[in-house]
PDB file of N, CA, C and O in Angstrom, chain B, residues numbered from 101:
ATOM      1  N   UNK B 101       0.853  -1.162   0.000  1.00  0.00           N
ATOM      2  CA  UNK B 101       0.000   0.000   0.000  1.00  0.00           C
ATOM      3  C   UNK B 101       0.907   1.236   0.000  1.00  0.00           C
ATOM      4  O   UNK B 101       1.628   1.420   0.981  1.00  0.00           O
ATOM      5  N   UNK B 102       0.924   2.074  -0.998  1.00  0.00           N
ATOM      6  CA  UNK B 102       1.699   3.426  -0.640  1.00  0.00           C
ATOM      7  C   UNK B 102       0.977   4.327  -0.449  1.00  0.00           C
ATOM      8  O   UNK B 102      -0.247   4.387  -0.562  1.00  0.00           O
ATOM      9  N   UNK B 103       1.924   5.297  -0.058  1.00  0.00           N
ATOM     10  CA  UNK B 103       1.401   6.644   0.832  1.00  0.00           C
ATOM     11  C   UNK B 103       0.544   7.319   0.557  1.00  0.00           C
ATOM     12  O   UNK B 103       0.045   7.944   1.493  1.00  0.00           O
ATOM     13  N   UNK B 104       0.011   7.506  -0.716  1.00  0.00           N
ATOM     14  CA  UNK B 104      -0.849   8.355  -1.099  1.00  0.00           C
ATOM     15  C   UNK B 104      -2.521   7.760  -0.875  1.00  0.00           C
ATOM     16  O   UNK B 104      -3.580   8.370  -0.727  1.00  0.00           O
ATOM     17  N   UNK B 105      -2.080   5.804  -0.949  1.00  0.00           N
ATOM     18  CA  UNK B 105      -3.831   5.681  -0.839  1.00  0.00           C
ATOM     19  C   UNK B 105      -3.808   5.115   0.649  1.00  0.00           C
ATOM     20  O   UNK B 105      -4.727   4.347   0.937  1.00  0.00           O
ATOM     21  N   UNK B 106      -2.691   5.460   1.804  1.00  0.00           N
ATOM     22  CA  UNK B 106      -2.991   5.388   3.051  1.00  0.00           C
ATOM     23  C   UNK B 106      -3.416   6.850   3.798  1.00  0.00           C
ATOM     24  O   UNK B 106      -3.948   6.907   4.907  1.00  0.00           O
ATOM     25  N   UNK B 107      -2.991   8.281   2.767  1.00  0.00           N
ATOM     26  CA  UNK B 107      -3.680   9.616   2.844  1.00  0.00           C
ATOM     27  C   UNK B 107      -5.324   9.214   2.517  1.00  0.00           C
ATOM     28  O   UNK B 107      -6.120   9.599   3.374  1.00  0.00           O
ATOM     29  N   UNK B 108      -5.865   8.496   1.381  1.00  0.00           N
ATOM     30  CA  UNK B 108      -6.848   8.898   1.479  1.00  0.00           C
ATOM     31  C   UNK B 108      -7.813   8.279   2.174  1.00  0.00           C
ATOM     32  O   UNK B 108      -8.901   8.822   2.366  1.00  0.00           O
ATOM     33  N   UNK B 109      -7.479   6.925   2.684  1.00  0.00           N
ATOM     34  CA  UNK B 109      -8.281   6.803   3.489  1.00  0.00           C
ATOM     35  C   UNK B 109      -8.257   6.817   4.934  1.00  0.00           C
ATOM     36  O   UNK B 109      -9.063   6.160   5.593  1.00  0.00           O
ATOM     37  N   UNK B 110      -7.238   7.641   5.519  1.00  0.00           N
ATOM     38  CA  UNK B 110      -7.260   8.112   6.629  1.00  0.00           C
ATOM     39  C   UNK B 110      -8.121   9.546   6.420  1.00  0.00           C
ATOM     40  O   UNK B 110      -8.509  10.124   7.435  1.00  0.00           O
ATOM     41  N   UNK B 111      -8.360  10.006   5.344  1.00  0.00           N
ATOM     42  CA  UNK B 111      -9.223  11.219   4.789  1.00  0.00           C
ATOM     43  C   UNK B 111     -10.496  10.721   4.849  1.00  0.00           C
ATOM     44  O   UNK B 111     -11.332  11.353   5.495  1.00  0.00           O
ATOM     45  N   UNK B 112     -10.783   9.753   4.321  1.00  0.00           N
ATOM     46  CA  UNK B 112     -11.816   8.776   3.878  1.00  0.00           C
ATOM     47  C   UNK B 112     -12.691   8.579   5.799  1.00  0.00           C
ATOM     48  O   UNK B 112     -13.749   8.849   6.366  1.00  0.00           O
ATOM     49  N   UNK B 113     -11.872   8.192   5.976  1.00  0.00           N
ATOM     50  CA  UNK B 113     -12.371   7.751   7.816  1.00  0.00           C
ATOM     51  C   UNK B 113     -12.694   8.778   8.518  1.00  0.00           C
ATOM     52  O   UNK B 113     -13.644   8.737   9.299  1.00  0.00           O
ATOM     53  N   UNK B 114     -11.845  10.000   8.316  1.00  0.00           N
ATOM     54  CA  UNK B 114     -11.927  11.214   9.149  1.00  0.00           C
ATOM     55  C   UNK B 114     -13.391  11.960   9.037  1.00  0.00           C
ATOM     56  O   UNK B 114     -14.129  12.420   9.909  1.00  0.00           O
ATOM     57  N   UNK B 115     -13.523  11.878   7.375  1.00  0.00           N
ATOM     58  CA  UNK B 115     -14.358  12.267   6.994  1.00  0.00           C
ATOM     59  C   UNK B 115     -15.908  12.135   7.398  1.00  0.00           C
ATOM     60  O   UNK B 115     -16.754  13.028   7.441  1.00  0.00           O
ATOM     61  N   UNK B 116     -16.083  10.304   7.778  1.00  0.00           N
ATOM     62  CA  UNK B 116     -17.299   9.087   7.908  1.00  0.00           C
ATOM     63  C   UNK B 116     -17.051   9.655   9.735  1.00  0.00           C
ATOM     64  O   UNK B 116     -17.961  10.023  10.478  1.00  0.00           O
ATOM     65  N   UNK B 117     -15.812   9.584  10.030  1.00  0.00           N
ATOM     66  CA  UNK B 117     -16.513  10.289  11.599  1.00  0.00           C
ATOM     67  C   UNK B 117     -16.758  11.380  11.982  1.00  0.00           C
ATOM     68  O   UNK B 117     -17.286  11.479  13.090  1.00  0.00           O
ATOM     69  N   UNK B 118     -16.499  12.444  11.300  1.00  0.00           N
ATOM     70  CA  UNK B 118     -17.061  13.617  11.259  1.00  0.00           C
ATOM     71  C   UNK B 118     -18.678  13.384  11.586  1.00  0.00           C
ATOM     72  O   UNK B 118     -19.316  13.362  12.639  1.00  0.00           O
ATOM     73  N   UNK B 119     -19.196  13.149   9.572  1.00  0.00           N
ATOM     74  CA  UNK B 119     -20.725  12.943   9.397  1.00  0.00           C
ATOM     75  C   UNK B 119     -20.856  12.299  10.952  1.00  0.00           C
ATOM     76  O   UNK B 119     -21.402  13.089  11.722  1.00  0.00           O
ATOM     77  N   UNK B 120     -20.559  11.337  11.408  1.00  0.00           N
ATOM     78  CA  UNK B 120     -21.260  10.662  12.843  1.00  0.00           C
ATOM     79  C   UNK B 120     -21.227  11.707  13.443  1.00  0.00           C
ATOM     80  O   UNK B 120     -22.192  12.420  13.167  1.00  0.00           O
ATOM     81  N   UNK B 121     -20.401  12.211  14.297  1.00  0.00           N
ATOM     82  CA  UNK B 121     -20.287  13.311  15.260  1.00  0.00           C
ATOM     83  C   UNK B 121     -21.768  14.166  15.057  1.00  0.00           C
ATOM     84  O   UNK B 121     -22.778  14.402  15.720  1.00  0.00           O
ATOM     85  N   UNK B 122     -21.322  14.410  13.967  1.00  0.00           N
ATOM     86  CA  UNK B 122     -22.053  15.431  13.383  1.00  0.00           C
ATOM     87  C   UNK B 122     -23.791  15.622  13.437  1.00  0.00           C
ATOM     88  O   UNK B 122     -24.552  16.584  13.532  1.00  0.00           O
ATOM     89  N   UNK B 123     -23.947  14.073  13.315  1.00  0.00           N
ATOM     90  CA  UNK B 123     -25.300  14.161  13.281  1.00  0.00           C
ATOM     91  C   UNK B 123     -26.218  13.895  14.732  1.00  0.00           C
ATOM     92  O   UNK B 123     -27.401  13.570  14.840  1.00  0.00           O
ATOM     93  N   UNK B 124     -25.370  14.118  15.602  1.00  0.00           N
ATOM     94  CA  UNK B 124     -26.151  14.474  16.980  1.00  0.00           C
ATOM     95  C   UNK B 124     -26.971  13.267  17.111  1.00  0.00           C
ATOM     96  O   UNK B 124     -27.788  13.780  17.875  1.00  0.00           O
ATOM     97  N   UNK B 125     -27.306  12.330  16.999  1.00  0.00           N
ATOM     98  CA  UNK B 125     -27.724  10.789  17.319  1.00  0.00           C
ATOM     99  C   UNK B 125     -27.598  10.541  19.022  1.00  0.00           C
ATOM    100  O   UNK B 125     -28.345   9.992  19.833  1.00  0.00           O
ATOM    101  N   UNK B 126     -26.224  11.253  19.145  1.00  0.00           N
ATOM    102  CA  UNK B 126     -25.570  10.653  20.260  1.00  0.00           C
ATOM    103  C   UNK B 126     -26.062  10.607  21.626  1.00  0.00           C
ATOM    104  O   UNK B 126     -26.033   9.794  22.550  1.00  0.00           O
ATOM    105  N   UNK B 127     -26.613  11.995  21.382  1.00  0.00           N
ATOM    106  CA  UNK B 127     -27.704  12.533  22.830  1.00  0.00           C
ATOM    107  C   UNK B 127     -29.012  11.405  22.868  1.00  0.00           C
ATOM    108  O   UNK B 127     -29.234  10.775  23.902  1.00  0.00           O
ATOM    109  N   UNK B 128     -29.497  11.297  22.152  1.00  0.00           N
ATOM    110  CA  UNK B 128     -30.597  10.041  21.832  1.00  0.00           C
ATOM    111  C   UNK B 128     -30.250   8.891  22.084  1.00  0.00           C
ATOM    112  O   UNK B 128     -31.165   8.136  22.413  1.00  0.00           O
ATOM    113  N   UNK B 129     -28.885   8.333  22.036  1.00  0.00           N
ATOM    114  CA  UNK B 129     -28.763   6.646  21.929  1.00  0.00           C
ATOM    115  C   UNK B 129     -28.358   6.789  23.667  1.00  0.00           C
ATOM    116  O   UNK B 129     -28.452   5.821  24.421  1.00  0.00           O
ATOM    117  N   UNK B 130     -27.804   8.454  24.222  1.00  0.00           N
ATOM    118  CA  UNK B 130     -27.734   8.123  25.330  1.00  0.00           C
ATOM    119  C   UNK B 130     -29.058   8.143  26.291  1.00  0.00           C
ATOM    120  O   UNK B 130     -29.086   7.901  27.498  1.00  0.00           O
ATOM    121  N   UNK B 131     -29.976   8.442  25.570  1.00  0.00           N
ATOM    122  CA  UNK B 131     -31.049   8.721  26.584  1.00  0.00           C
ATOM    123  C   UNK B 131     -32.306   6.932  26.638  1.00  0.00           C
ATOM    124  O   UNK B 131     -33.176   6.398  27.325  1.00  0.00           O
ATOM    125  N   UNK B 132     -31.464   6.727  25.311  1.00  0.00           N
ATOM    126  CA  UNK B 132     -32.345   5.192  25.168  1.00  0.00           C
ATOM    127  C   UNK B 132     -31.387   3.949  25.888  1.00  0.00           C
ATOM    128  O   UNK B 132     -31.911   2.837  25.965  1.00  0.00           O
ATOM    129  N   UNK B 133     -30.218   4.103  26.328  1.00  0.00           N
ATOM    130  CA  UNK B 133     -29.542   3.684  27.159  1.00  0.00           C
ATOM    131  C   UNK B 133     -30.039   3.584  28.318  1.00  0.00           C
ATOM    132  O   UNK B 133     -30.335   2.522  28.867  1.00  0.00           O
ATOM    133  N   UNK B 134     -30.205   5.035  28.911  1.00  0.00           N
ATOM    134  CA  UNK B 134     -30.911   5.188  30.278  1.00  0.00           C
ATOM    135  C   UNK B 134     -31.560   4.775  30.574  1.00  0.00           C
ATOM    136  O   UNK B 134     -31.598   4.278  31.700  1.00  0.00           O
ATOM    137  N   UNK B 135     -32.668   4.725  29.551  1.00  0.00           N
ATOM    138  CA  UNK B 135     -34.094   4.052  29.608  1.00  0.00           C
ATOM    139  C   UNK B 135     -34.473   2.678  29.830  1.00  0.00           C
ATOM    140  O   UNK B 135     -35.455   2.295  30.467  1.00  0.00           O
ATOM    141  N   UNK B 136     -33.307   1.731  29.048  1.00  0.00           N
ATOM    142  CA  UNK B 136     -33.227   0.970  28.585  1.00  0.00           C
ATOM    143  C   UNK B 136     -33.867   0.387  27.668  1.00  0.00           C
ATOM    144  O   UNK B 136     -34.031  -0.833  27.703  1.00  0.00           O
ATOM    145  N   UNK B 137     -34.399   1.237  26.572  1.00  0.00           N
ATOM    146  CA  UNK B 137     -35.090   0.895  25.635  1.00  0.00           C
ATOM    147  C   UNK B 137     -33.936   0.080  24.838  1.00  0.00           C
ATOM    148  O   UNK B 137     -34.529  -0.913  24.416  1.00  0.00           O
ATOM    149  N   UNK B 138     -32.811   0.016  24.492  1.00  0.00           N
ATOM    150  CA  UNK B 138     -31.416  -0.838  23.541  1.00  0.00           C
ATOM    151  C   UNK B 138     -32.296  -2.335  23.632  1.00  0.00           C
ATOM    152  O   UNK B 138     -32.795  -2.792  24.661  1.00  0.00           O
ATOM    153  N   UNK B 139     -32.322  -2.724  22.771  1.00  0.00           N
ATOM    154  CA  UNK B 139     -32.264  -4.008  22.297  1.00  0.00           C
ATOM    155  C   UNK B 139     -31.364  -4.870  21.680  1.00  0.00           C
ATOM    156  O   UNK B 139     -31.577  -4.967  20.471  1.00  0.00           O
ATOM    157  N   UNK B 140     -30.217  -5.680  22.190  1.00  0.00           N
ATOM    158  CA  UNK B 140     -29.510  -5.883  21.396  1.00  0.00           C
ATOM    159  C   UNK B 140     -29.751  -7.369  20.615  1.00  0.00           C
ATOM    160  O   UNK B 140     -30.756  -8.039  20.854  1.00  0.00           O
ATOM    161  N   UNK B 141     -28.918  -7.718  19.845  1.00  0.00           N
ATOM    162  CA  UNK B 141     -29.342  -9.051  18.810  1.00  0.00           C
ATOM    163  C   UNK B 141     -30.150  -9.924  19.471  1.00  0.00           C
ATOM    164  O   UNK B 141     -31.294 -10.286  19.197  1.00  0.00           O
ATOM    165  N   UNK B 142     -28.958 -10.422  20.968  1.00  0.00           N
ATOM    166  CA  UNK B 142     -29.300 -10.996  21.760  1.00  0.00           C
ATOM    167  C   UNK B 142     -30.512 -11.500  22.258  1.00  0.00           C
ATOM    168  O   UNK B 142     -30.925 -12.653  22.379  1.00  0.00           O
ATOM    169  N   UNK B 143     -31.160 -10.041  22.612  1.00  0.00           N
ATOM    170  CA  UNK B 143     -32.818 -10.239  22.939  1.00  0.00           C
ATOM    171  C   UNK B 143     -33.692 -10.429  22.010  1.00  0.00           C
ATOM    172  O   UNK B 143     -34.830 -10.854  22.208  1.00  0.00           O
ATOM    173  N   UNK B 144     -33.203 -10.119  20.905  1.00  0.00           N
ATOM    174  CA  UNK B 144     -34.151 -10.248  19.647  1.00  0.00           C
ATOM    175  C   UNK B 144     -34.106 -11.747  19.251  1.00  0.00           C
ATOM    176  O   UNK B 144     -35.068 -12.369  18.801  1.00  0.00           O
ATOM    177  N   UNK B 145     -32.758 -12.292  19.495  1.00  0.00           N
ATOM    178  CA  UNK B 145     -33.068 -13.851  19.211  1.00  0.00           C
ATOM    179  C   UNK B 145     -33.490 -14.507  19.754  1.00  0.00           C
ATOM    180  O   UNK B 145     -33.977 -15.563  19.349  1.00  0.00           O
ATOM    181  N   UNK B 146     -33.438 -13.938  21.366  1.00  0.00           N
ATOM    182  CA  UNK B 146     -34.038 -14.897  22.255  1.00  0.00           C
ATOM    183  C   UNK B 146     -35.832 -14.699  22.050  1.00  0.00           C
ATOM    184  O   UNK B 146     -36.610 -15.637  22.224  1.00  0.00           O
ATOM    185  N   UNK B 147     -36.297 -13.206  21.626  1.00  0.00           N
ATOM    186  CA  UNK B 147     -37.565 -13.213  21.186  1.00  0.00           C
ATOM    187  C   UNK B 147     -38.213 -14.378  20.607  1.00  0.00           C
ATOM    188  O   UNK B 147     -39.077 -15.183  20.957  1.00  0.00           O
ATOM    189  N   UNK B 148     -37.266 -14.111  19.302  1.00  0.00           N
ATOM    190  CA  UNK B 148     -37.282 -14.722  18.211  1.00  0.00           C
ATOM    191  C   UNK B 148     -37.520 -16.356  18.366  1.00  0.00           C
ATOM    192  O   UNK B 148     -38.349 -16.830  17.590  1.00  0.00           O
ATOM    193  N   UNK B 149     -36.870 -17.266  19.298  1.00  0.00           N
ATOM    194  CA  UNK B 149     -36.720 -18.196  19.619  1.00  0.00           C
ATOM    195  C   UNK B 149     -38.143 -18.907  20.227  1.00  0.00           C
ATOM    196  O   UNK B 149     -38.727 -19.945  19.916  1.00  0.00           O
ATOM    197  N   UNK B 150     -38.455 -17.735  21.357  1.00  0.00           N
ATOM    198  CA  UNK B 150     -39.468 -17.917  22.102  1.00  0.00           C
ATOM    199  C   UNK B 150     -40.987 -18.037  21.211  1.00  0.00           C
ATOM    200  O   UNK B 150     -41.966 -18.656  21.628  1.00  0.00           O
ATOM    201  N   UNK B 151     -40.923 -17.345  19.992  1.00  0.00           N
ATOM    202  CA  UNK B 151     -42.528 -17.729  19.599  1.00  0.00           C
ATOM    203  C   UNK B 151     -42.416 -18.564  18.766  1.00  0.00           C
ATOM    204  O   UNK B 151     -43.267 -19.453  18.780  1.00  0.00           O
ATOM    205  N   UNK B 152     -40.977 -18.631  17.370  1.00  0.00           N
ATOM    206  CA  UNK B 152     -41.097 -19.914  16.930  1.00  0.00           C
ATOM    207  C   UNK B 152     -41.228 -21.346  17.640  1.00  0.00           C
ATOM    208  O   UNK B 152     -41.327 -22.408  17.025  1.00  0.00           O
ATOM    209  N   UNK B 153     -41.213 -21.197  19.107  1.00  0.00           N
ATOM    210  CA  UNK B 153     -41.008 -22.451  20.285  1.00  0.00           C
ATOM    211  C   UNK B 153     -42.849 -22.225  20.023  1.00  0.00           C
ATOM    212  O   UNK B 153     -43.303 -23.038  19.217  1.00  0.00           O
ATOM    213  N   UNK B 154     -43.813 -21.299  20.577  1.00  0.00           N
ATOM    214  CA  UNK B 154     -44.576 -21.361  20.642  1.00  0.00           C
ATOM    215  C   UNK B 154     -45.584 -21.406  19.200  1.00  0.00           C
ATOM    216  O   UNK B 154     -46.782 -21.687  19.235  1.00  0.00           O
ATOM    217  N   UNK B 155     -45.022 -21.156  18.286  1.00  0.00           N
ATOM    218  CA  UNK B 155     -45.783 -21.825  17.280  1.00  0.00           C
ATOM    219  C   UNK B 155     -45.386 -22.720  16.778  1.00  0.00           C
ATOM    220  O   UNK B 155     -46.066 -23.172  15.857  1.00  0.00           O
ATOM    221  N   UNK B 156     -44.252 -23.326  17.092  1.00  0.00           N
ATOM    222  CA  UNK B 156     -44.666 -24.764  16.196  1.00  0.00           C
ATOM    223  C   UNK B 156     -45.289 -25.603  17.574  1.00  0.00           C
ATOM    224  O   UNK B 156     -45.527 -26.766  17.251  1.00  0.00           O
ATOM    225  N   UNK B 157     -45.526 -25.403  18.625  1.00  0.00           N
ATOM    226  CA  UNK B 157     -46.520 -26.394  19.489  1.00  0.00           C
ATOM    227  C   UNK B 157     -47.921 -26.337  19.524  1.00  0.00           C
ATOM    228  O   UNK B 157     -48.756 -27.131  19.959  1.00  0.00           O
ATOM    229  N   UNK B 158     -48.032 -25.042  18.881  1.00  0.00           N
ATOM    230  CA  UNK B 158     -49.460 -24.835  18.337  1.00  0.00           C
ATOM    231  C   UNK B 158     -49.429 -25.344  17.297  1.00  0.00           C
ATOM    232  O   UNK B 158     -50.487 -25.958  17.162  1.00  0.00           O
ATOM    233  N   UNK B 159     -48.782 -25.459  16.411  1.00  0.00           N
ATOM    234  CA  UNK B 159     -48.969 -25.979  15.249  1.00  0.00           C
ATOM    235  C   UNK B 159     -48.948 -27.592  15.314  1.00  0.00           C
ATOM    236  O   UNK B 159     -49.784 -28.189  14.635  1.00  0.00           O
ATOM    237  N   UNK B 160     -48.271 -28.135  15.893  1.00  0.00           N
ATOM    238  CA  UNK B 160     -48.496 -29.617  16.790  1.00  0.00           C
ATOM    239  C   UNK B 160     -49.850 -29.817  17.108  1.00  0.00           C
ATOM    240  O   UNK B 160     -50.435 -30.847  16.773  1.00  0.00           O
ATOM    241  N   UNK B 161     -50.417 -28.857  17.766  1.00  0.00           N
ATOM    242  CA  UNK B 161     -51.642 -29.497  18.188  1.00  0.00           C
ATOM    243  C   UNK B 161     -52.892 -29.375  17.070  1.00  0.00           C
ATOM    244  O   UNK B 161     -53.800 -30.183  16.876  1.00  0.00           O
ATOM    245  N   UNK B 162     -52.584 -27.865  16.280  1.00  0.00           N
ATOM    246  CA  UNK B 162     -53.363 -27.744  15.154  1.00  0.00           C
ATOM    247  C   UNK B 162     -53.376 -29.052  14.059  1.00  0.00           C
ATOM    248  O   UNK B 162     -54.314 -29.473  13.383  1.00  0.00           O
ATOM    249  N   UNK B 163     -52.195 -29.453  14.135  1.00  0.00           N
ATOM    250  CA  UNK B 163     -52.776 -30.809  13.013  1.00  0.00           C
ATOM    251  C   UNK B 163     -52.924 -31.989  13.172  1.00  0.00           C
ATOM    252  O   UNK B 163     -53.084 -32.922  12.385  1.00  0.00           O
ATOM    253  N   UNK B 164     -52.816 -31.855  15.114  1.00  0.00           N
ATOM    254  CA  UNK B 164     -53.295 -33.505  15.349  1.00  0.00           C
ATOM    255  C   UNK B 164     -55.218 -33.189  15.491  1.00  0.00           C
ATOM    256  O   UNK B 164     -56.141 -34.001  15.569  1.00  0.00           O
ATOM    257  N   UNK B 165     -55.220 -32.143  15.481  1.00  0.00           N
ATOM    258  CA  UNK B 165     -56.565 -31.895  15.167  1.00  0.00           C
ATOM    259  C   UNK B 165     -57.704 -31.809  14.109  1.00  0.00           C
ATOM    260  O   UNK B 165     -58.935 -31.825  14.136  1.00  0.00           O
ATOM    261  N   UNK B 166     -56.510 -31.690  12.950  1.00  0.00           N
ATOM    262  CA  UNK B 166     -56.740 -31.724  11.695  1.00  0.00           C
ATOM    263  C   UNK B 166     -56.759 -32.896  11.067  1.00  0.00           C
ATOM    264  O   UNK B 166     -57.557 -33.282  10.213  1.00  0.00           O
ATOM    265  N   UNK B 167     -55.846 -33.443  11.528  1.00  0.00           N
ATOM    266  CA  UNK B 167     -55.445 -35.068  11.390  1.00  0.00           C
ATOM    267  C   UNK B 167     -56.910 -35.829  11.447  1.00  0.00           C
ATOM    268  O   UNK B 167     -57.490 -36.466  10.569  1.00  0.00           O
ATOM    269  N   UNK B 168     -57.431 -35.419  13.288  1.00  0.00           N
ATOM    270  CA  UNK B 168     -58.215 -35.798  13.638  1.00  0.00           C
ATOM    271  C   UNK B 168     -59.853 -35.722  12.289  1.00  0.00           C
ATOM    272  O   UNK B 168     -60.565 -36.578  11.763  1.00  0.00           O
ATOM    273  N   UNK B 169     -59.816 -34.987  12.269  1.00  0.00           N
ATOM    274  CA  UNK B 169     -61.141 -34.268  11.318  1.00  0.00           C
ATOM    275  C   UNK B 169     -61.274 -35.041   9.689  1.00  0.00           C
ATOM    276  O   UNK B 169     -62.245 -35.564   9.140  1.00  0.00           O
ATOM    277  N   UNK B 170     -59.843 -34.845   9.230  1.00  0.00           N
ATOM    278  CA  UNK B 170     -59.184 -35.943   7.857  1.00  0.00           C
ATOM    279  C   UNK B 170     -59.747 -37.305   8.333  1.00  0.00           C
ATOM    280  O   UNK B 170     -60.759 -37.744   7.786  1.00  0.00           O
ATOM    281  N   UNK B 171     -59.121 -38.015   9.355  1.00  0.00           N
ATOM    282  CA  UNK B 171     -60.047 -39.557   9.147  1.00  0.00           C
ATOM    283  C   UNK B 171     -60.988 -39.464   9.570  1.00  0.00           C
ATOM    284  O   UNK B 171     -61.583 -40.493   9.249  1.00  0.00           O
ATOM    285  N   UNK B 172     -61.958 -38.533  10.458  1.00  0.00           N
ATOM    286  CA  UNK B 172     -63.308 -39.068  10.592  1.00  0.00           C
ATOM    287  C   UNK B 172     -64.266 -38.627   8.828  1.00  0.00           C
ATOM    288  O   UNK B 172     -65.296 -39.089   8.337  1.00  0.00           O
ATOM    289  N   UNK B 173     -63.422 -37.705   8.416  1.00  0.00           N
ATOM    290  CA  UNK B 173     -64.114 -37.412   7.333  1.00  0.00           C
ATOM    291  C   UNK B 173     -64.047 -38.461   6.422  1.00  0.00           C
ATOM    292  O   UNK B 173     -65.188 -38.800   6.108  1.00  0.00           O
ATOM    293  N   UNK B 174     -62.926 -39.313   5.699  1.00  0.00           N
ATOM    294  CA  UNK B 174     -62.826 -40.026   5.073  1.00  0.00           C
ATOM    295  C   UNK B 174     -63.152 -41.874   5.772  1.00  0.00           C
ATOM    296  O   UNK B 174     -63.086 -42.859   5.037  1.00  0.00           O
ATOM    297  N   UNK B 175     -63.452 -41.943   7.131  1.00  0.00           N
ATOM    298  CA  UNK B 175     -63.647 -42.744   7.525  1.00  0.00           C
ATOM    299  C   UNK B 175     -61.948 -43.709   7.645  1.00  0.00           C
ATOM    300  O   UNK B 175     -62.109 -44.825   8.139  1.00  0.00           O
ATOM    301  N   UNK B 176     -61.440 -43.596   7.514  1.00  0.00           N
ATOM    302  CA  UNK B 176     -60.001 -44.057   7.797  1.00  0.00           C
ATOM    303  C   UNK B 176     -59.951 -44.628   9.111  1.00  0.00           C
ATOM    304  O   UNK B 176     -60.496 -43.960   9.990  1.00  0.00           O
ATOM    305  N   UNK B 177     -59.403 -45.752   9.456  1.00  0.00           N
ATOM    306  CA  UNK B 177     -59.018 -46.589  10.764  1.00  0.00           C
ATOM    307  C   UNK B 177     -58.372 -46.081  11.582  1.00  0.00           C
ATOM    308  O   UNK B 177     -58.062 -46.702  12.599  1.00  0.00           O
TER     309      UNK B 177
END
């Protein structure tokens, strides 16, 4: 890598943290901190985890019910 394209993207970076600084976000992510409104992946997978757990046991019971309804309809053993 020579010097000139390690100038520009130390220009390049300076630049991308500026815009951040810049756009005042910061006061906000600290006040949703406080709050604890942050959600991180974490909780979202564990969300996430928790209703696919709860629908496929509904869905377990939905088609032994369905199941059920299929042979009395067709008369099946």
């Amino acid at each position: 890598m020579d010097i000139e394209e390690l100038k520009r993207r130390i220009d390049s970076l300076d630049a991308r943290l500026t815009e951040l600084e810049g756009r005042g976000n910061t006061d906000e992510q600290m006040a949703k901190i406080k709050v604890g409104r942050i959600v991180t992946a974490r909780d979202r997978l564990v969300r996430r985890y928790r209703i696919f757990t709860v629908v496929g046991m509904l869905m377990c019971a939905v088609s032994v019910i369905l199941y059920q309804g299929w042979r009395m309809r067709f008369n099946y053993p």
